[in-house]
C-alpha positions in Angstrom: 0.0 0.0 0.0 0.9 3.7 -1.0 0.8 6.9 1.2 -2.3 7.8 -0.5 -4.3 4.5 1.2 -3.6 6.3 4.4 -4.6 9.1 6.4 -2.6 11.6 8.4 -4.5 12.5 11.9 -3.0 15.3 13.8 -3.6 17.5 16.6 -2.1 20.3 18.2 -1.0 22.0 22.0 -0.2 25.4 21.0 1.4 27.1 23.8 1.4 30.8 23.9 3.0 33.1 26.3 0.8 36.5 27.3 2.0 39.8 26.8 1.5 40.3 30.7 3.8 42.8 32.2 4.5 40.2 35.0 4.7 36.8 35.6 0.8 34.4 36.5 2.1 34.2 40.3 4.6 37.4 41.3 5.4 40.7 40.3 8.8 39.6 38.2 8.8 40.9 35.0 8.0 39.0 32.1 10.4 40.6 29.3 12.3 38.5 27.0 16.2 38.1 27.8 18.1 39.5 30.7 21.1 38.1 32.5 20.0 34.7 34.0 18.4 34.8 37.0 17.5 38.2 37.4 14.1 38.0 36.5 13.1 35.7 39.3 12.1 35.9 42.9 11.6 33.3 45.6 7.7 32.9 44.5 9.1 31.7 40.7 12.1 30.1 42.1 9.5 28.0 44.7 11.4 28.9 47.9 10.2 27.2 51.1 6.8 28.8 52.4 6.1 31.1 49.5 2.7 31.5 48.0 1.4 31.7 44.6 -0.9 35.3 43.8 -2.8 34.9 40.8 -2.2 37.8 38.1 -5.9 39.0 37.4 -4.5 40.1 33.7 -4.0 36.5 32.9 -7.7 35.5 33.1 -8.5 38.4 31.6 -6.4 37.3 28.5 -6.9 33.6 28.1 -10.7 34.2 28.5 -10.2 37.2 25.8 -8.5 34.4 23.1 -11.3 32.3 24.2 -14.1 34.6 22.6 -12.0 35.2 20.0 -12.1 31.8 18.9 -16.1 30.8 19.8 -15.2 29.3 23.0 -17.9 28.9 25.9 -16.3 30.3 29.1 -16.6 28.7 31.9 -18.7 30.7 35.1 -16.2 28.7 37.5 -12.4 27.6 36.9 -9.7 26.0 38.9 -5.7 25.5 39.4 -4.3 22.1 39.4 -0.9 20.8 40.0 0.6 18.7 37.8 3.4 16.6 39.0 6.2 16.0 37.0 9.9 15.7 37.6 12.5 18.3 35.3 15.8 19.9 36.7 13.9 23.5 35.1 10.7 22.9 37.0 11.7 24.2 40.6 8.8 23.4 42.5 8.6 19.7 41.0 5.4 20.5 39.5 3.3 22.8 37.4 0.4 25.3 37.7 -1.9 24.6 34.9 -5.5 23.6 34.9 -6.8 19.9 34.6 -11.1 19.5 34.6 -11.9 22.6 34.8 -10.5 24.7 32.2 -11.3 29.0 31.8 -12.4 28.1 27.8 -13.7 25.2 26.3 -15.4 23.4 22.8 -14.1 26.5 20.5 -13.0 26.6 17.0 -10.9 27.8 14.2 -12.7 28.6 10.8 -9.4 27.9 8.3 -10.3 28.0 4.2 -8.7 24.9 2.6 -8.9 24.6 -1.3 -11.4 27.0 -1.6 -13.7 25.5 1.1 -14.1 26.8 4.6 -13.7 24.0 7.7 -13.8 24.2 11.5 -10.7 23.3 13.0 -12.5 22.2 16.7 -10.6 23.9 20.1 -11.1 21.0 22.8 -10.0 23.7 25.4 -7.7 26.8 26.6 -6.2 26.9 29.6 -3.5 29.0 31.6 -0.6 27.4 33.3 3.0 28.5 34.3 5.8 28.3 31.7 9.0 26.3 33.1 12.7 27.4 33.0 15.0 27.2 31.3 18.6 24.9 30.8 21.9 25.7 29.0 23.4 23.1 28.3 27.5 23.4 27.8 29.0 22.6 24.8 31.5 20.2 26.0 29.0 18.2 28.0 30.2 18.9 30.9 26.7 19.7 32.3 23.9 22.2 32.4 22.9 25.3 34.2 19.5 26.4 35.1 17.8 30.1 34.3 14.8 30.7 35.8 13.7 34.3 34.1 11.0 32.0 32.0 9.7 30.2 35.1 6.4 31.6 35.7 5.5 33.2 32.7 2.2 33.2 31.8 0.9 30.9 29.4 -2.3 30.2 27.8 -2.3 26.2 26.2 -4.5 25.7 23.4 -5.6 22.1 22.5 -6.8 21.5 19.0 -9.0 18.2 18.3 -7.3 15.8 16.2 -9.2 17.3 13.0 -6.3 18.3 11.2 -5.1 15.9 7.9 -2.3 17.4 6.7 0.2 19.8 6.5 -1.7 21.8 4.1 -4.2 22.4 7.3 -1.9 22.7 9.9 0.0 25.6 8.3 -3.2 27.4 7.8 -4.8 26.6 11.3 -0.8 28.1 12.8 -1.1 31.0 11.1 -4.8 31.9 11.7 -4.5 31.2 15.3 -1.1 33.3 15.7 -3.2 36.1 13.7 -6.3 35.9 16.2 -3.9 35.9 19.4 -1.7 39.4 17.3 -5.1 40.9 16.5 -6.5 40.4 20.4 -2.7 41.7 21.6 -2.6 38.8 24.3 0.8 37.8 23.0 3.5 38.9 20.4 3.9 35.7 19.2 7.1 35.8 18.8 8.6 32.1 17.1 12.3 33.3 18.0 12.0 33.9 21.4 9.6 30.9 22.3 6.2 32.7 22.7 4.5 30.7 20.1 5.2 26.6 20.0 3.6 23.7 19.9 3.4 20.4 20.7 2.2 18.4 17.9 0.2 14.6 18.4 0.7 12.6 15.1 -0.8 9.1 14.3 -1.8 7.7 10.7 -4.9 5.2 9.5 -5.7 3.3 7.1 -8.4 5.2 4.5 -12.1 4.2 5.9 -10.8 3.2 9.4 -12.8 4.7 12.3 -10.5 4.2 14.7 -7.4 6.1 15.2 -4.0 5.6 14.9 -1.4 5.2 17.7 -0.1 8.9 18.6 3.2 10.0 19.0 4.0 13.7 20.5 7.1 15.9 19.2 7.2 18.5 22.3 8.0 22.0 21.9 8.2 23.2 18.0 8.7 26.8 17.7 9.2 27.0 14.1 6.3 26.5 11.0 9.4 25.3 8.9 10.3 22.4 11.6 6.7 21.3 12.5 5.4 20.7 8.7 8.9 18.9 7.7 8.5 16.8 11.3 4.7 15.9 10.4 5.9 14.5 6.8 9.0 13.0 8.2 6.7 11.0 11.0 3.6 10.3 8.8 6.1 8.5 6.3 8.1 6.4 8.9 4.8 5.2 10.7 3.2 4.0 7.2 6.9 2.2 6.9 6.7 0.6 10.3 3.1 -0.4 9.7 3.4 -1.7 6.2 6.5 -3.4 7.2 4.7 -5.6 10.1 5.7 -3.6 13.2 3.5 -1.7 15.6 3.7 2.5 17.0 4.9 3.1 19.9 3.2 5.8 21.8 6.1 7.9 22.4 7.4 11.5 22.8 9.9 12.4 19.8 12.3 15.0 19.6 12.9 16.2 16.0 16.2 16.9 14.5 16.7 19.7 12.7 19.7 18.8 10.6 18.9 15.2 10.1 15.5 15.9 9.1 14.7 12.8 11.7 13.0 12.3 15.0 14.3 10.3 18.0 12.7 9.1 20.4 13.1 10.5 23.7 10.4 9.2 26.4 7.4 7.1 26.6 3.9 8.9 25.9 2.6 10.4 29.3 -0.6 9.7 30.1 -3.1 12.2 32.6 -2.8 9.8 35.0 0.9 10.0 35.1 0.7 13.8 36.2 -1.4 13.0 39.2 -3.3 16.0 39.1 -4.9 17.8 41.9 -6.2 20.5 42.6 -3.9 23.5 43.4 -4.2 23.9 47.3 -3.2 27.1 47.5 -5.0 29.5 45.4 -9.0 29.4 45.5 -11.5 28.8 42.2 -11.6 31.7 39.8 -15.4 32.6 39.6 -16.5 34.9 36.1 -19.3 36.9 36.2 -21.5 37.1 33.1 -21.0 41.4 33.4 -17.0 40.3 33.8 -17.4 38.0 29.9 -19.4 41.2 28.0 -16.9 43.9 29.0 -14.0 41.2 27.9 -16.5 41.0 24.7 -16.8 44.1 23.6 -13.0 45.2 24.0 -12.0 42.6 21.2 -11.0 44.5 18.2 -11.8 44.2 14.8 -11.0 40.8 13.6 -9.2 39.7 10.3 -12.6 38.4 8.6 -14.1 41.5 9.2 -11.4 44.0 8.0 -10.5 41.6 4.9 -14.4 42.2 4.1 -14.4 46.0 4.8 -10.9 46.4 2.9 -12.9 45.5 -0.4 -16.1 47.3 0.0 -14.0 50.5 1.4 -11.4 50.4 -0.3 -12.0 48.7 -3.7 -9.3 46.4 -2.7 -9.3 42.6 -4.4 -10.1 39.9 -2.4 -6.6 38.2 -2.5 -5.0 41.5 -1.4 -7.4 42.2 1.2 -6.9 38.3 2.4 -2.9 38.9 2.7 -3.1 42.1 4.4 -5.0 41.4 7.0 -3.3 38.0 7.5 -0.9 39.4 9.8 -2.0 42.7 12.2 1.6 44.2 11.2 0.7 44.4 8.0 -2.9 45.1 8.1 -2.1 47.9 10.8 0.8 49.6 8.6 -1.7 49.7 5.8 -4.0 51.4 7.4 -1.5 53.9 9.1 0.1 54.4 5.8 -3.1 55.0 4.0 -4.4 57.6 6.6 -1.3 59.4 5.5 -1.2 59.6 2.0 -5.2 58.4 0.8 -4.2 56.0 -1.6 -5.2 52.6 -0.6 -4.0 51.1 -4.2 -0.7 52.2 -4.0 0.1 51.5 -0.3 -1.1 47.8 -1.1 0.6 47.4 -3.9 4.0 48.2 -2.2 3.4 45.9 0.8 2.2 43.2 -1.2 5.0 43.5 -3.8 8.2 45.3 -2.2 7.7 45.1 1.4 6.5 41.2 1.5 9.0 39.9 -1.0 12.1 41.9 1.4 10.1 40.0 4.4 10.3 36.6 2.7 13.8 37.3 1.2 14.9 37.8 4.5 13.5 35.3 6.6 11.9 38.1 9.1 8.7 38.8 10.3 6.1 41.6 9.8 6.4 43.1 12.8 10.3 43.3 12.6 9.8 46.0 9.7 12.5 48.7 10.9 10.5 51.7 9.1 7.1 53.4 10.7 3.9 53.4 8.5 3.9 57.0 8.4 7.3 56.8 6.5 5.8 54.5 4.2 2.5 57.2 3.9 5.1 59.7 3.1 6.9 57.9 0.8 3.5 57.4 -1.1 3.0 60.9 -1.0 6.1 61.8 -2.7 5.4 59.5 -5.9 1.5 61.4 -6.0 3.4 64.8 -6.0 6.0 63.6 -8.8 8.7 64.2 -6.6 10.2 60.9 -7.1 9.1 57.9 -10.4 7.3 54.7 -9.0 10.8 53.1 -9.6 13.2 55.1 -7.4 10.3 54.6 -4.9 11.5 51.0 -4.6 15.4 52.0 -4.5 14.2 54.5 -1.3 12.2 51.6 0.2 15.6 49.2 0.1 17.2 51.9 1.7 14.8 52.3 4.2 14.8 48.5 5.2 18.8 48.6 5.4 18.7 52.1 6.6 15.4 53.7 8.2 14.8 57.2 7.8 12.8 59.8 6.1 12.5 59.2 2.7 12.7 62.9 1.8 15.9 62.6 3.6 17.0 59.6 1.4 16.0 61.2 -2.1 17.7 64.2 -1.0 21.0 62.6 0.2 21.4 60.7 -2.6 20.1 62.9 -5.9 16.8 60.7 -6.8 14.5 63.6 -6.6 12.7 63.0 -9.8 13.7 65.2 -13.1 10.2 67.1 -14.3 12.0 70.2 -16.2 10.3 70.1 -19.7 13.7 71.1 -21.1 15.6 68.3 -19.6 13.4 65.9 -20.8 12.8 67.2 -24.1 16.8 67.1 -24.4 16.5 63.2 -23.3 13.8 62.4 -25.5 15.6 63.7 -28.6 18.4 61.6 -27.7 16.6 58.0 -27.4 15.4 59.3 -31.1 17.9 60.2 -32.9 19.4 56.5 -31.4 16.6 54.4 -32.6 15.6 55.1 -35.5 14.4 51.7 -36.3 11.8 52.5 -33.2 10.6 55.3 -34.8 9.6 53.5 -38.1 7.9 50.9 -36.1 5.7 52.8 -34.2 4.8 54.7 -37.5 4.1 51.3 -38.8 1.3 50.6 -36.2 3.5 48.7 -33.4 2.9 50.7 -30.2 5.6 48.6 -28.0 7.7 50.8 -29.7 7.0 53.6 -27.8 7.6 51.3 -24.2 10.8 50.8 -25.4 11.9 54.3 -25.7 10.5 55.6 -22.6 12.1 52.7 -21.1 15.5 53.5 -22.7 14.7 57.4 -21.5 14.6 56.0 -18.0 17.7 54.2 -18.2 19.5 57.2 -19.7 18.1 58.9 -16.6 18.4 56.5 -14.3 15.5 56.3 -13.2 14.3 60.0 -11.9 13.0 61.3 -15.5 9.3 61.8 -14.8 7.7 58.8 -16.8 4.1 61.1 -17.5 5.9 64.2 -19.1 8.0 61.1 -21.2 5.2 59.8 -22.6 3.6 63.0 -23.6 6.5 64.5 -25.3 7.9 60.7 -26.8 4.1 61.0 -28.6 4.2 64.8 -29.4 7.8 64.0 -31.7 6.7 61.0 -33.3 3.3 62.2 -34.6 5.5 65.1 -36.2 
């Protein structure tokens, strides 16, 4: 039997961290980096007799993605501890939430070949994030930083509806969109506040039942979780059509190899012996508590990819890929109040700006220029200050370089040339160097007259105003 007689069942533990200013149980900060061990107190590094506060914000957040994604939240909610044994986990277990979850029975709407399908949410919950080890190169052991332990997290547990990689990348991206769009976390793939765990098991076409699951912990990359899910749906169909049997396992992924290895035996609940969390009491939310929550969420992707076309007379693709990500959807609009020209401002993002993006392996919201330089830049191609091409000379700049782009045109001579005399001395030039351009657009070809406005522009490099070219290109050839 082929791949094709099987199919691929996955499901995914996204774990996000919030964008709280401290950590779920102290007052340590929660910013990224630091010295180790600085951003930790004797709560987070579970001293003797210390007690756990819970951070109000966190609630407010999780509960916040939960309405965002058409979860029903719960009126009452507990801590649990779950018991589990890691050199980073000081206190020998975690605060997280077992039965009684803050959101639960959501979903994410994803659109897969043209058709739109639920992707269902089995719950959200908040727990504490762990530390974290550096290991030394020479093996010689490992030391502990606790600046992560205690950060907030909200867990997000898809059901296993996903079948294939095709899905998965669009259910990642949708749900890193919602949680930008809500501003509960940056999401931030580098720095480990967007990962997942991802369940993977394979059956044969028809079969109700599923597979055996394996689990590849903590994936922080889109890259690495799609190649891991291809790598482990292929060696499962080998081991099955070869007579063996799945192990349920946990498997760490290797990068370089393009493998997984196996690193523990699947955990089951009953492994993490959870109970509840005897030192903080149940979190109660009251229905006037859920509408406020509800009627601060902002404007969500759908909605502004549907109001970008009627508003703004944008195509459905482009409205689709702008709002995709809130940087880009937010720099839009900031550029556009600037300049009023929805058209052009898309066209630059979707063109210039994405391909640097992709090009350079960086994010959206890593764009070094503001959106009002980006307006003003617009601004100066409306005035004819500077041609539609130097525009994408000062927008490289401004990647490598940020600044005003006045500034740039004016530092480095690109201020578009719109002297009628000038021009007129350029245009008699191309002319009087193609003559065989001349007879052809007499003879009816009218790419004749691209070529020497292109030529014009090279002459020029670029800053000859492509408008007054045109016009005086057609006033000396219908002579």
């Amino acid at each position: 039997m082929s791949r094709e007689d099987y199919e691929i069942v996955i499901g995914l533990e996204v774990h996000s961290e919030l964008s709280t200013k401290t950590k779920i149980f102290c007052s340590c900060p929660t910013e990224f980096g630091g010295k180790p061990n600085t951003h930790c107190c004797p709560v987070c590094m579970a001293m003797p007799g210390t007690l756990p506060v819970l951070n109000e914000k966190v609630v407010e957040y999780a509960i916040k993605a939960g309405l965002a994604t058409n979860c029903k939240i719960a009126d009452v909610s507990k801590n649990d501890r779950k018991n589990y044994f890691y050199p980073d986990l000081p206190k020998a277990y975690q605060i997280s939430q077992y039965d009684m979850p803050l959101c639960e029975h959501g979903y994410v709407e994803i659109e897969v070949n043209g058709e739109k399908k639920k992707i269902g949410l089995t719950r959200i919950h908040i727990e504490e994030d762990a530390g974290k080890l550096n290991h030394d190169d020479y093996g010689r052991g490992s030391l502990v930083d606790l600046n992560r332990a205690g950060v907030p997290l909200i867990e997000i547990v898809s059901e296993p509806d996903l079948r294939s990689t095709e899905e998965v990348d669009l259910y990642l991206k949708k749900l890193k969109s919602i949680l930008e769009y809500i501003e509960v976390s940056d999401c931030k793939m580098q720095e480990g506040s967007f990962r997942a765990d991802v369940n993977v098991s394979v059956r044969k076409k028809g079969q109700k039942e599923f597979g055996t699951r394996i689990e590849m912990k903590n994936m922080s990359s889109f890259k690495s979780i799609l190649r891991a899910i291809d790598y482990e749906a292929e060696r499962q169909i080998e081991v099955i059509e070869d007579g063996g049997k799945i192990n349920q396992e946990t498997l760490r992924w290797d990068e370089v190899s393009g493998k997984t290895f196996s690193m523990r035996n699947k955990e089951d609940a009953q492994d993490y012996r959870y109970f509840p969390e005897p030192d903080l009491v149940a979190i109660r939310i009251s229905e006037e508590m859920k509408e406020n929550i509800r009627k601060s969420l902002p404007e969500m992707p759908e909605k502004r990819r549907e109001r970008y076309v009627k508003e703004f007379n944008l195509p459905e693709y482009d409205a689709k890929v702008l709002t995709s990500e809130k940087a880009l959807s937010d720099m839009f609009e900031k550029a556009n109040n600037i300049c009023k020209n929805p058209k052009t401002v898309s066209n630059m993002i979707m063109t210039d700006i994405i391909g640097y993006l992709n090009a350079e392996e960086i994010e959206a919201k890593e764009i070094p220029f503001t959106a009002q330089q980006l307006g003003n830049l617009v601004v100066l191609i409306d005035k004819g200050t500077i041609s539609s091409s130097i525009a994408k000379k000062v927008l490289q700049e401004m990647f490598e370089n940020p600044r005003e782009p006045q500034k740039i045109i004016e530092e480095k001579g690109w201020i578009q040339i719109s002297d009628e005399g000038a021009i007129k001395e350029v245009v008699l030039k191309i002319l009087e160097a193609n003559p065989q351009s001349i007879a052809d657009f007499k003879a009816g070809k009218d790419r004749a007259l691209g070529f020497l406005v292109g030529q014009a522009m090279k002459e020029t490099k670029g800053k000859a105003n492509p408008q007054m070219l045109n016009k005086m290109f057609l006033e000396e050839l219908k002579k």
